[in-house]
C-alpha positions in Angstrom: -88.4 5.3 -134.1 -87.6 8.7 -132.2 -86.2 11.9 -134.0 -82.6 11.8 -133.8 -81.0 13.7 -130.5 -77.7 16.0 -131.4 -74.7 15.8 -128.8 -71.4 18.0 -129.1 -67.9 15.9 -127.6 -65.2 18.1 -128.1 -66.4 20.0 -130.8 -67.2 17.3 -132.9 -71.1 16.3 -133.4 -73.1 12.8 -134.0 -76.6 12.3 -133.6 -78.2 9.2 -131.3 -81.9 7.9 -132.3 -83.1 5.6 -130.2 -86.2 3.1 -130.5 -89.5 3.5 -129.5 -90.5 3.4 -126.1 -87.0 3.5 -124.6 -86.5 5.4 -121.7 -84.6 8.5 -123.2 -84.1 10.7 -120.3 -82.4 7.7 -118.2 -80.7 6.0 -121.3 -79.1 9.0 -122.7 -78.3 10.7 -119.2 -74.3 10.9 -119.9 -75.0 12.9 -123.3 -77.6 15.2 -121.9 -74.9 17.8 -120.9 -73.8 17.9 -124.4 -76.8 18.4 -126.1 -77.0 20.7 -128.8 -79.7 21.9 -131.1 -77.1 23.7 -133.7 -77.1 23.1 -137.3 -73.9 22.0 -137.8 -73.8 18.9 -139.5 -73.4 15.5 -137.2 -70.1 13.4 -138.2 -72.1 10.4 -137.7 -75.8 8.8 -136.9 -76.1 6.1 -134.7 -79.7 4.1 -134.5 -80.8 0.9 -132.4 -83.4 -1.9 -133.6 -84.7 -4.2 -131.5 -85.7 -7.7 -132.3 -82.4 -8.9 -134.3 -80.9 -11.9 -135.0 -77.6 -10.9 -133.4 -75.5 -12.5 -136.3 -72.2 -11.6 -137.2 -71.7 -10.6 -141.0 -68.8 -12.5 -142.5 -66.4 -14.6 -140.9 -65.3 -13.9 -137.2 -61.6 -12.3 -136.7 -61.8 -12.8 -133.2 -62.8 -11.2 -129.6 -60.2 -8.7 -128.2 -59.8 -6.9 -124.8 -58.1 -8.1 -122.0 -61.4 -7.8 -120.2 -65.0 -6.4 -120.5 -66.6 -5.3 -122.4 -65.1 -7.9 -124.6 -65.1 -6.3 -128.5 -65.9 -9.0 -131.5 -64.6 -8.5 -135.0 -65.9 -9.5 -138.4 -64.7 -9.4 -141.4 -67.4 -7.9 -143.3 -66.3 -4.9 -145.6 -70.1 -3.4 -146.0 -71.4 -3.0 -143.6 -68.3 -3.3 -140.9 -69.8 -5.3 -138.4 -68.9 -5.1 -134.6 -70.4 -7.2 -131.7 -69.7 -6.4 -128.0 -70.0 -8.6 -124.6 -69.5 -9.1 -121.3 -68.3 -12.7 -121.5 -66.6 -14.7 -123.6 -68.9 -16.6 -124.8 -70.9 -15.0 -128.2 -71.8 -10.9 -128.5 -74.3 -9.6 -126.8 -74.7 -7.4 -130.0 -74.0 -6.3 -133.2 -73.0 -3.1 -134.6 -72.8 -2.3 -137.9 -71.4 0.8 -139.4 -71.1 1.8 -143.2 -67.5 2.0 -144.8 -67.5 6.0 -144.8 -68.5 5.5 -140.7 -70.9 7.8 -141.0 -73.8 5.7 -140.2 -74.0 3.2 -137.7 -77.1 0.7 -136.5 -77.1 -1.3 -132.9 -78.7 -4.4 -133.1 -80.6 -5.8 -129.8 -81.6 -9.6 -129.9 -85.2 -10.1 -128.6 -85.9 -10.0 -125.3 -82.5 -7.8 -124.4 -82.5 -6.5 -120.7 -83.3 -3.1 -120.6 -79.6 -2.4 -119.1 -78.0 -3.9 -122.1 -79.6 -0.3 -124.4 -77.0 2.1 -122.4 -74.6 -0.8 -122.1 -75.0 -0.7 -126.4 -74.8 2.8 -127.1 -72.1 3.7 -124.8 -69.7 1.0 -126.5 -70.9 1.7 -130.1 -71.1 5.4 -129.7 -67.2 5.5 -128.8 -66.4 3.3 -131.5 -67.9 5.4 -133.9 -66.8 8.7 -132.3 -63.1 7.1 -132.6 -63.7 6.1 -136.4 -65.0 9.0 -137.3 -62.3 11.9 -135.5 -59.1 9.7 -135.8 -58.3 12.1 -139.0 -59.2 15.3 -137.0 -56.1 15.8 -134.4 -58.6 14.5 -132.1 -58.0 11.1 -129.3 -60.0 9.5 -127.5 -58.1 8.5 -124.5 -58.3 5.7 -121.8 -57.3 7.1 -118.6 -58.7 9.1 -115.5 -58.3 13.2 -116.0 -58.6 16.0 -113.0 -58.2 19.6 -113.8 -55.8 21.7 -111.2 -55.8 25.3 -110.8 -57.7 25.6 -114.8 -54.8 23.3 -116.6 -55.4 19.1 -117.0 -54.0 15.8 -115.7 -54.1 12.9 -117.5 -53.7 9.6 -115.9 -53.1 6.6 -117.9 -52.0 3.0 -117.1 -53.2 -0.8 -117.3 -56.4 -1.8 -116.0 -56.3 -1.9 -111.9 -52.9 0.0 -111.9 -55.0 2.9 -110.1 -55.6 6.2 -112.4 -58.6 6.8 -110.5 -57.1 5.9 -107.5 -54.4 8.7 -107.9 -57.3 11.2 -109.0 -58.7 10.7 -106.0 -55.3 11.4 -103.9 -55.3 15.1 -105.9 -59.1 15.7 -105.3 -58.5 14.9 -101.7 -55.5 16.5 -100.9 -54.9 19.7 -103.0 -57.3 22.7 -103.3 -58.9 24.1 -106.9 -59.1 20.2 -108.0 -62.2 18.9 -109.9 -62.7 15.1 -112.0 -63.1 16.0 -115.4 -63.8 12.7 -116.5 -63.1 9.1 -115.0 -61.9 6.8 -117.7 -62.4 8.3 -121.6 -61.5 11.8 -122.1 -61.0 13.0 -125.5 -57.9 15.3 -126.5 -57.9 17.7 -129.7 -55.1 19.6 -130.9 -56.0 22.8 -132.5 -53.9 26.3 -133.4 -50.6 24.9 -131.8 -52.5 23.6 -128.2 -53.6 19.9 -126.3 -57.0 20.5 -125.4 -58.6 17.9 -122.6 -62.9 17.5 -123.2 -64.7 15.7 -120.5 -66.8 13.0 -122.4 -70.3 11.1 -121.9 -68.1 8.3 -121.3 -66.7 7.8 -117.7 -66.7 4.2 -116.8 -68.5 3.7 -113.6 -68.1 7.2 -112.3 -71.4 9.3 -113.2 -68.7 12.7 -114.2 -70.1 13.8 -117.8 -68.8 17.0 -117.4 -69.3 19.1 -120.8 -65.8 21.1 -119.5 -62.4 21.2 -121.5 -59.2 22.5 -120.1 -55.7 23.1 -121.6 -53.8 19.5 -121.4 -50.8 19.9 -119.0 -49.6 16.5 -118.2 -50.2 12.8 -119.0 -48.9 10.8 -116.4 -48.9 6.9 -117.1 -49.1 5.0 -113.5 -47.8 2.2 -112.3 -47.7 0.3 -108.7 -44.8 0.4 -107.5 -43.1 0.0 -103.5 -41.9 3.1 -103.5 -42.8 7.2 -105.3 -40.3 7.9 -108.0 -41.0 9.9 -111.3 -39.4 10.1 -114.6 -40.3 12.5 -117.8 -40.1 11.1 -120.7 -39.6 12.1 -124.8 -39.8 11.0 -128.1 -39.9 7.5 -128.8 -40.3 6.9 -124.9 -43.2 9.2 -124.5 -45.2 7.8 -128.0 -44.6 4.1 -126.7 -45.9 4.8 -123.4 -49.0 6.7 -124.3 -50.1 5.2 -127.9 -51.6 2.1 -126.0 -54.1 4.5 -124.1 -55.2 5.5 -127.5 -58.7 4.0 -128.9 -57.7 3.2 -132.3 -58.6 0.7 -135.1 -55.2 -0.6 -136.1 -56.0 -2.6 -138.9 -57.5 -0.1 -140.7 -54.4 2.1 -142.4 -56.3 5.3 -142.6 -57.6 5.2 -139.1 -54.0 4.2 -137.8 -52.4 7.0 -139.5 -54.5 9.6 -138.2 -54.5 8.4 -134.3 -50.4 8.2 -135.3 -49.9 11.8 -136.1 -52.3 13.2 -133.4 -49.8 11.5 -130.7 -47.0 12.6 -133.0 -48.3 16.4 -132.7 -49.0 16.0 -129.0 -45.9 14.7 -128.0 -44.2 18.2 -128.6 -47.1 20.2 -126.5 -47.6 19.1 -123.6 -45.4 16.4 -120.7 -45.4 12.7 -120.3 -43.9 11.2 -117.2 -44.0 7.8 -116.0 -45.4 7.6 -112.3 -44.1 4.4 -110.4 -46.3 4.9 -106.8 -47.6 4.0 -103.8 -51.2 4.6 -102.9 -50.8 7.2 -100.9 -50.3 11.2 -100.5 -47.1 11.9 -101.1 -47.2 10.4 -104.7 -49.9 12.7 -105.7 -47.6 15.7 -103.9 -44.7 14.3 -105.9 -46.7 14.3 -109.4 -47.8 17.5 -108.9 -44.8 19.0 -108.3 -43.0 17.8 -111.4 -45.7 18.3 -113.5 -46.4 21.8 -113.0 -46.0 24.2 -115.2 -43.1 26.1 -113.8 -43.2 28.7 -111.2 -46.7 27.2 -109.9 -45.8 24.8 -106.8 
């Protein structure tokens, strides 16, 4: 077994240890910019053996997700035990974390392909960075994030609706624009301010940007025939971002602390639905009434 490697998301730290002989420079590419060889202690370890039975421990709750990577829950009290896939059909493996979440162990069946070790950490790493920061004003978010003129942009919506669609309309038609991250960023509220980290965790974009910036907007999109905006508050706003939210919901303690993050953020920063077109002039049109005033 390798000597556990230290990564820093947001201010919050976990340590990754990965079996012998795996490729660490090309596995753990996303978390290299994160690195960090302080002393601070990690929230959480995460380690992977190979070899394993893939079993689930206790009875099977069910598979969730509307598509992959499929999650599988047990109900097994200690360890918890996860199990992740790309079809339907059984987990391609376990995880299994200990109550307090602080320690966490992958399980590979024999003969695993070698992409299913990324495909494994990347999936059990947020998991275990959600369990373990839901009590810390901190969120990981689903959505795709650029950063205009030093503020951020939060896109949020269904699967296909086209967050990183609409990131690419800013990017490609407004100057000072850069992706922070493509599909989970991670938002922390701290002395009064909404905070937007880029994250080792972009989807299928390769944009693990170690940057943060102060969070603006989040814009939730949807496809529409024609570019209209509306802002939204209160119970509006929390209905329409809360399902963007990682989160454990059966779990009361985990609930309640994703709960009063979104509660705290709703009052710092803007939410706006986006009903759009493909094109241009939506991106001119969210940028416009998403500014912080006096800037367009």
């Amino acid at each position: 077994m390798n000597s556990a490697r230290i990564f820093n998301v947001a201010g919050h730290r976990f340590g990754l240890i990965l079996p012998d002989g795996a490729d660490e420079d090309r596995v753990l590419r996303p978390y290299l910019p994160f690195e960090t060889d302080d002393s601070v202690e990690p929230l959480f370890m995460l380690g992977v053996e190979n070899g394993r039975s893939g079993r689930g421990s206790g009875e099977l709750i069910g598979c969730f997700n509307d598509e992959a990577p499929y999650m599988w829950i047990y109900d097994g009290k200690d360890p918890l035990t996860f199990g992740f896939s790309l079809t339907r059909e059984k987990p391609d493996f376990m995880l299994r974390v200990s109550p307090d979440f602080r320690v966490g162990r992958i399980e590979l069946p024999a003969g695993a392909p070698g992409a299913m070790l990324p495909f494994a950490l990347g999936n059990s790493a947020m998991l275990m960075y959600m369990l373990c920061t839901s009590t810390l004003d901190t969120l990981l978010i689903h959505a795709s994030t650029i950063v205009l003129e030093g503020r951020g942009y939060a896109f949020t919506g269904r699967s296909g609706s086209g967050k990183s669609t609409h990131s690419r309309l800013w990017l490609n038609n407004m100057d000072d624009t850069e992706l922070l991250n493509d599909d989970n960023p991670v938002i922390r509220i701290a002395d009064g301010q909404a905070v937007i980290y880029g994250s080792p965790w972009s989807g299928k974009t390769p944009c693990w940007k170690n940057a943060r910036a102060p969070l603006q907007a989040v814009v939730h999109i949807f496809q529409a025939p024609e570019n209209r905006i509306e802002r939204l508050s209160g119970i509006q706003a929390y209905a329409s971002f809360i399902t963007s939210c990682s989160c454990m919901k059966w779990d009361r303690k985990v609930a309640d602390g994703v709960n009063a993050s979104v509660g705290k953020l709703l009052s710092l920063c803007g939410f706006y639905n986006l009903y759009c077109l493909p094109d241009r002039d939506a991106a001119l049109l969210c940028r416009r009434e998403t500014a912080p005033a006096g800037k367009i």
